[in-house]
C-alpha positions in Angstrom: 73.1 -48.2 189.7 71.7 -47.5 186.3 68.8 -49.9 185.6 68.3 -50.9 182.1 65.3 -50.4 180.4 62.8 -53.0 179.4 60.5 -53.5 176.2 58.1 -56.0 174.8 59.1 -57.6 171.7 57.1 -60.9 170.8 53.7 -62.4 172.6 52.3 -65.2 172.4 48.3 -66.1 173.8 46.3 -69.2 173.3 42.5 -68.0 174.8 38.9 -69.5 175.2 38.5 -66.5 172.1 41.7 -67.5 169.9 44.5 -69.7 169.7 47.2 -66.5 168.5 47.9 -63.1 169.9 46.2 -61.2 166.8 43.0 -63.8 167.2 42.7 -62.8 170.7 43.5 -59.2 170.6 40.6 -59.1 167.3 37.9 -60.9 169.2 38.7 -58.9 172.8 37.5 -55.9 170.4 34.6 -57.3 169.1 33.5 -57.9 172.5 33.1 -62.3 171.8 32.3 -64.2 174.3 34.4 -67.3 175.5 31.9 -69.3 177.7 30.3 -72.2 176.6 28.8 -75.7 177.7 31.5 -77.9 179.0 32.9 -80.4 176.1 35.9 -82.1 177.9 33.7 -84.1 180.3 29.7 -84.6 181.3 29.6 -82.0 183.3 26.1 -82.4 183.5 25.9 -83.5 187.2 28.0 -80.4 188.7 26.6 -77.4 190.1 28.7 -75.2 186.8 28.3 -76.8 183.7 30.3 -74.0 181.7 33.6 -72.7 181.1 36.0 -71.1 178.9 37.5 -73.9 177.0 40.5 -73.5 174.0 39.0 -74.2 170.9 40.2 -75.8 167.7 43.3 -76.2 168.9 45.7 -78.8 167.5 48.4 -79.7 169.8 50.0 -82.6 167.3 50.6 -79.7 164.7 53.6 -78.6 167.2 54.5 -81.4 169.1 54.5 -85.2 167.9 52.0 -87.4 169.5 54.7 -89.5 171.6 55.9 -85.9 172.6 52.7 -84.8 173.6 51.6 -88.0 175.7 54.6 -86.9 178.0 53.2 -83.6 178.7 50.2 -82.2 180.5 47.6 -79.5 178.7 49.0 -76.2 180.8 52.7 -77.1 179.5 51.7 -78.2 175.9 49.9 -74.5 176.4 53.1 -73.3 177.7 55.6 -74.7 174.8 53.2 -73.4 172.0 52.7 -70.0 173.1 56.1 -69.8 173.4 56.8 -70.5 170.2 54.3 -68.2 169.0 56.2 -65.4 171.2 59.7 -66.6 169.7 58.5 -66.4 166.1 57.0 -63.0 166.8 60.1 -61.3 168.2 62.0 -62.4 165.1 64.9 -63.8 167.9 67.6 -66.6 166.2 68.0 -68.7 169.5 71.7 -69.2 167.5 72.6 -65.6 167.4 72.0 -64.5 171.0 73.6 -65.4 174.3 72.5 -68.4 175.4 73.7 -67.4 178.6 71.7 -64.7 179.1 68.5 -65.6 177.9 65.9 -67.2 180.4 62.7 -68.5 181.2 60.1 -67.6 183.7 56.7 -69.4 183.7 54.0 -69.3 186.2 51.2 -71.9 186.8 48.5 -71.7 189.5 48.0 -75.3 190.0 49.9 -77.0 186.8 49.3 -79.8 185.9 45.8 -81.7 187.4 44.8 -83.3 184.5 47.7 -85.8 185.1 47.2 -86.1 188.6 43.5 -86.8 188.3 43.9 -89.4 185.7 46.8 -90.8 187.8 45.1 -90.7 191.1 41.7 -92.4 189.4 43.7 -94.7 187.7 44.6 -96.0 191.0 41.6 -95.9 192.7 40.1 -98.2 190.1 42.7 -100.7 190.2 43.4 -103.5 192.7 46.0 -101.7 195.3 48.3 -102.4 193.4 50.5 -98.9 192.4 51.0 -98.9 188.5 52.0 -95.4 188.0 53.5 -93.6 184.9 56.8 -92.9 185.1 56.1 -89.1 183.6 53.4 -88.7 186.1 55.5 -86.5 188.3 57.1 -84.5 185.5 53.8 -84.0 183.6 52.2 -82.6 186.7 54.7 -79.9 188.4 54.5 -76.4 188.0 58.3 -75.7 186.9 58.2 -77.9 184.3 56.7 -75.8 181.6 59.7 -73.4 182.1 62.1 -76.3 182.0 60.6 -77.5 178.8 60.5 -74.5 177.1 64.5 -73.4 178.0 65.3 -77.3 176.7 63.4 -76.5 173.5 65.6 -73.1 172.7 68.5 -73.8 174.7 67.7 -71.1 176.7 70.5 -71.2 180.0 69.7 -67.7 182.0 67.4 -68.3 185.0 64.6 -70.3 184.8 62.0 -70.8 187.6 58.4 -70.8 187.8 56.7 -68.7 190.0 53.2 -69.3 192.0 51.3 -67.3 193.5 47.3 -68.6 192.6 45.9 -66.0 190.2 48.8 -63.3 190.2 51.2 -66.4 189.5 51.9 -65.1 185.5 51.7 -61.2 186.7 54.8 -62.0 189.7 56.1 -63.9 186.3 56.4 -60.5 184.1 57.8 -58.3 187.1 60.9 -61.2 187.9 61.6 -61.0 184.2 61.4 -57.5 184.1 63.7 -56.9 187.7 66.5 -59.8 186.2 66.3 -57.8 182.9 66.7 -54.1 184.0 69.4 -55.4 186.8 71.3 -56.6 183.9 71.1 -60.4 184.8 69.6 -61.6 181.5 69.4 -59.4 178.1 65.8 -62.0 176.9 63.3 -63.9 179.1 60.5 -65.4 177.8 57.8 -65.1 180.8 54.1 -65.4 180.9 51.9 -68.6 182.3 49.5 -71.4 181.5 46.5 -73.3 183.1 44.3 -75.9 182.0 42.5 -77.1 184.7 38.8 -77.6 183.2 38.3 -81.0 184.5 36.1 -82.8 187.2 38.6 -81.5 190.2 38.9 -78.2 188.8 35.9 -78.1 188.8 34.5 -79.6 191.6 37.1 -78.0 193.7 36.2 -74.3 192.9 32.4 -75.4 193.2 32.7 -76.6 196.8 34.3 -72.8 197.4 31.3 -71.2 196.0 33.6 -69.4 193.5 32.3 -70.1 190.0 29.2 -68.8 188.2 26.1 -71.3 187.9 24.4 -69.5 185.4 23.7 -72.3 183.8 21.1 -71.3 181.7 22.9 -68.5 179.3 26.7 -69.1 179.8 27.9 -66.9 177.2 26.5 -63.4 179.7 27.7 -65.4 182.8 30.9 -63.6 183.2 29.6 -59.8 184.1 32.2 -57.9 186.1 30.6 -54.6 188.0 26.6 -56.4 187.3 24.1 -56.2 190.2 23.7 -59.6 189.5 27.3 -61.4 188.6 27.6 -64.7 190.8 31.4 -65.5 190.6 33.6 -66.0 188.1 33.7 -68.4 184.8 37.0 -70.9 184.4 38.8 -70.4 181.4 42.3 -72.3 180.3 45.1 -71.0 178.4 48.7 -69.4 178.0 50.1 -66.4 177.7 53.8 -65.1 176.7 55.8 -62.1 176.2 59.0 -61.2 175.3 60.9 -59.2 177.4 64.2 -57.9 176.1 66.8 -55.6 177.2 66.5 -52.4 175.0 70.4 -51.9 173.7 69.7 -55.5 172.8 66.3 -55.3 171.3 67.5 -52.3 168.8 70.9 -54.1 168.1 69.1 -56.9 166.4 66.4 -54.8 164.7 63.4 -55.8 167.0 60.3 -53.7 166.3 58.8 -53.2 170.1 55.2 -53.4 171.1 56.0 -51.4 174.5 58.2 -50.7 177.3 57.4 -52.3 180.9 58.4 -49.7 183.1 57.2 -50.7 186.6 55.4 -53.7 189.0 54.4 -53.7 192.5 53.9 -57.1 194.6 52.0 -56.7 198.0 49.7 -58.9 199.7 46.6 -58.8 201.8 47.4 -60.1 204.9 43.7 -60.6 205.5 42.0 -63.8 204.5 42.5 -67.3 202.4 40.0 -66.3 199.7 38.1 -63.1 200.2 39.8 -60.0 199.1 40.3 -57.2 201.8 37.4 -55.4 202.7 39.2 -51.7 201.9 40.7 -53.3 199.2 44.2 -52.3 200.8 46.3 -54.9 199.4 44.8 -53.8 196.1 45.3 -50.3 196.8 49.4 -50.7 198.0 50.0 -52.6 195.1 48.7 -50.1 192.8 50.6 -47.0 194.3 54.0 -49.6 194.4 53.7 -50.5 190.3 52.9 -46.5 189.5 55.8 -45.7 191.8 58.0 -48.0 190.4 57.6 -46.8 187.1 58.4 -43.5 187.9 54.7 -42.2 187.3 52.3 -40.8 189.1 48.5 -41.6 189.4 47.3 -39.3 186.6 49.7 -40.6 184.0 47.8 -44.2 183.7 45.0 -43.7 180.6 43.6 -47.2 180.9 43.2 -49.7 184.0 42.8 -54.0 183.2 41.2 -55.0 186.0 41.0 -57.9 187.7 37.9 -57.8 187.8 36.6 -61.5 188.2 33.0 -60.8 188.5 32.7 -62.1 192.2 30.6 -59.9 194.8 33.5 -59.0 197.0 36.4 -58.8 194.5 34.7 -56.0 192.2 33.4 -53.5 194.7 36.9 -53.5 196.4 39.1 -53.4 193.4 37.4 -50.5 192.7 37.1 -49.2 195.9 41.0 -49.2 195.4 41.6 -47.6 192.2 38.9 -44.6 193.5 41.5 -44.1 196.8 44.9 -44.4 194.4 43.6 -42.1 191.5 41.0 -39.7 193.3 39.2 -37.4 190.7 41.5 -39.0 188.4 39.6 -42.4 188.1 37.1 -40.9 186.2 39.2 -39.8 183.6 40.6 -43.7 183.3 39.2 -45.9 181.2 38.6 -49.3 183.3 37.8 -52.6 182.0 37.5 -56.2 182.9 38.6 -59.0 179.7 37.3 -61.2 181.9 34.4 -61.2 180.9 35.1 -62.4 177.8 38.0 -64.9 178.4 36.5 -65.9 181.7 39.7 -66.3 184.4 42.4 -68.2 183.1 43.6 -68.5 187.0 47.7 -68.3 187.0 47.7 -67.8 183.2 45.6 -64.6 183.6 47.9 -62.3 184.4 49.7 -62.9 181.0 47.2 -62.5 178.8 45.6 -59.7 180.3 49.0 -57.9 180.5 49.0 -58.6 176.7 45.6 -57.1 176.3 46.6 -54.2 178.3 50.4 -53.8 176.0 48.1 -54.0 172.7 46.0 -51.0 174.3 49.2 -48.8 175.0 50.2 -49.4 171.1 47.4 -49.4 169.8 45.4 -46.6 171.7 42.1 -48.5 171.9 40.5 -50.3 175.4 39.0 -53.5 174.8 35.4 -53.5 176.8 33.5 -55.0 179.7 31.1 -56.6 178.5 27.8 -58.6 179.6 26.7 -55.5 182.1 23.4 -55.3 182.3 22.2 -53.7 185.7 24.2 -51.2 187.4 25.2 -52.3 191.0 24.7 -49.4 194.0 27.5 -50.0 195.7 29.8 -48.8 192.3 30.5 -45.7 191.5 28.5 -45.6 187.8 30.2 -42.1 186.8 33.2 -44.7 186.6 34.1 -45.4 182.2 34.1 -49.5 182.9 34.3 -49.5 179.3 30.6 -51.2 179.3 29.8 -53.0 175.7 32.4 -51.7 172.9 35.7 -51.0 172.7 36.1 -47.1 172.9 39.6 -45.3 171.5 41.4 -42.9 172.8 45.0 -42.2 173.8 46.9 -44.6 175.6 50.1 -43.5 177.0 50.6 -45.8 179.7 48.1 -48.5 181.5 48.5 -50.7 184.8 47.2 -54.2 184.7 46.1 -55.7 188.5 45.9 -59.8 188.9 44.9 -60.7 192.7 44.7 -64.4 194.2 43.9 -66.5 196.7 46.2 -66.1 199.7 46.1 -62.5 199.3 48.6 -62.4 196.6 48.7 -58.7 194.8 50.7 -58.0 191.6 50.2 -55.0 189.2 52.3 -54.3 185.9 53.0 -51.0 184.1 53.1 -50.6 180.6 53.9 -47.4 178.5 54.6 -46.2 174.9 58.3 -46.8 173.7 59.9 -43.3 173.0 63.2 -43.7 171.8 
């Protein structure tokens, strides 16, 4: 069977460091930093009183107040990112196949903020169970897909995948396998989270997970530092287009990229720590390069997970040195983390975005808030440390791991007719 080939023609990202795809994409290059106090709630009693919140963002100048009390943060996320994504490709939902045009929309956890103010609600009251009737709707994970088809009309497969951090990466690679089987000719796929509330936060506190840096949020996020001390929370969406190619030039789409490959595995190993070898890492490298038809020294430029935890760092890049060899030190590596802090099952979106905007625009965004070099990495490695550097990007792989031992790695590459 012939597969059909897949490209990129509209995105979509609203980010801790801007609420459109060009915002983002400016401020990853200036190396801005997302992290600041907590504003949504007094956060003043919790071991992390920082995240990466969205800022200056107006949901009521998309949907109407009435519409917007019916739907949690990570859809309203969901819905206006993909609008942004629609309006970008330049697609007439009227002059396309209905039929044939999906939606595939990850979450990590959906939607807590309704379930929080639900289950509180409750637990303040007498006993007596006064429950929204949207509470379940507003809260679970497929809904954001379900929304957005509603919106455009859009009748091809719609799902949601989950899969904790990798949720939006597992996302881009269905899209892309229902695409280039000739399922679909358009899905809209990419993921959302807005989970910066007392749970959220609370929750990934009791794990030991987040950063408590407390003291200079804004450097708190440091991938590959001696010192880094977990990871910041940030909140957000992220959307591509994906579009069969005959299709895409039929209608006169300009393309950002072609996807050409993914690779799923998982760790088998542990319910938060990442293997040890970093073999789940590792696999599901070699299986997205493979996939695409390339090998190891074809890849100019590497988005990292990169989370800034202790483990998670040393054996990500324990596994790019066993997939590329010599090779890795010719790679340009970088973590965006650091700037947009980890935006959990919407992460894999917008860095996958970052790491598109790279391939077309032959530039690495940085890592930055590295201060101290850690022994245990390997510092001949280019981590891209402080600015942006240019060079020639022909194709880069972007790796999103989560809890569970969930792997999933995407492969971008310049669009040659």
């Amino acid at each position: 069977m012939q597969l059909k080939r897949v490209v990129v023609t509209g995105i979509g990202a609203i980010t801790p460091i801007g609420n459109t795809a060009p915002e983002y994409w400016a401020a990853l290059l200036n190396g801005v930093s997302g992290a600041d106090y907590i504003k949504r709630f007094d956060a003043s009693k919790f071991k992390t009183q920082f995240a990466c919140e969205v800022k200056g963002l107006d949901v009521t100048q998309f949907l109407d107040r009435k519409e917007a009390r019916k739907i949690d943060p990570f859809a309203q996320f969901a819905l206006i990112c993909a609008d942004q994504a629609i309006k970008d490709s330049s697609i007439n939902p009227d002059a396309i196949n209905r039929d044939r045009a999906g939606v595939i929309w990850a979450s990590g956890i959906g939607g807590l903020h309704t379930f929080q103010e639900e289950v509180m609600g409750f637990a303040k009251g007498d006993g007596t169970p006064r429950f929204n009737p949207f509470f379940i709707p507003k809260m679970i994970l497929d809904i954001a897909a379900g929304h957005i088809s509603m919106r455009y009309g859009f009748r091809g497969v719609n799902y949601a995948t989950v899969s904790a951090c990798a949720s939006s990466t597992h996302a881009l690679i269905d899209a892309f396998n229902w695409i280039r089987l000739g399922k679909n000719d358009i899905i809209i796929a990419g993921g959302s989270e807005s989970v910066i509330n007392e749970s959220g936060v609370g929750g990934f506190n009791a794990m030991h997970a987040l950063s408590t840096r407390n003291d200079d949020p804004k450097t708190a996020s440091r991938p590959f530092d001696l010192d880094r001390d977990g990871f910041v929370m940030g909140e957000g969406a992220g959307g591509v287009i994906l579009e069969e190619l005959e299709h895409a030039k039929a209608r006169g789409a300009k393309i950002y990229a072609e996807m050409v490959g993914g690779g799923m595995t998982a760790d088998a190993h542990h319910i938060t720590a990442p293997h040890p070898e970093g073999l789940g890492a590792l696999n599901v490298m070699r299986n997205a390069i493979s996939d695409a038809d390339l090998k190891p020294e074809d890849i100019d430029y590497i988005n990292v997970h990169g989370t800034s935890t202790p483990l998670g760092d040393i054996s990500e890049v324990k596994a790019i040195q066993q997939v590329f060899g010599e090779h890795a030190y010719k790679v340009n590596i970088s973590s965006t983390k650091s700037m947009t802090g980890h935006l959990l099952g919407a992460a894999g979106a917008i860095e996958a975005i970052a790491t598109l905007l790279a391939v077309q625009n032959d530039i690495c965004p940085p890592t930055i808030n590295h201060f101290t070099d850690d022994p245990q990495l390997d510092n001949k490695l280019n981590l891209t440390f402080h600015t942006a550097q240019k060079r020639t990007v022909n194709a880069a792989l972007s790796n999103t791991f989560g809890f569970g031992g969930h792997n999933a790695s995407v492969v971008f590459k310049k669009y040659v007719a």
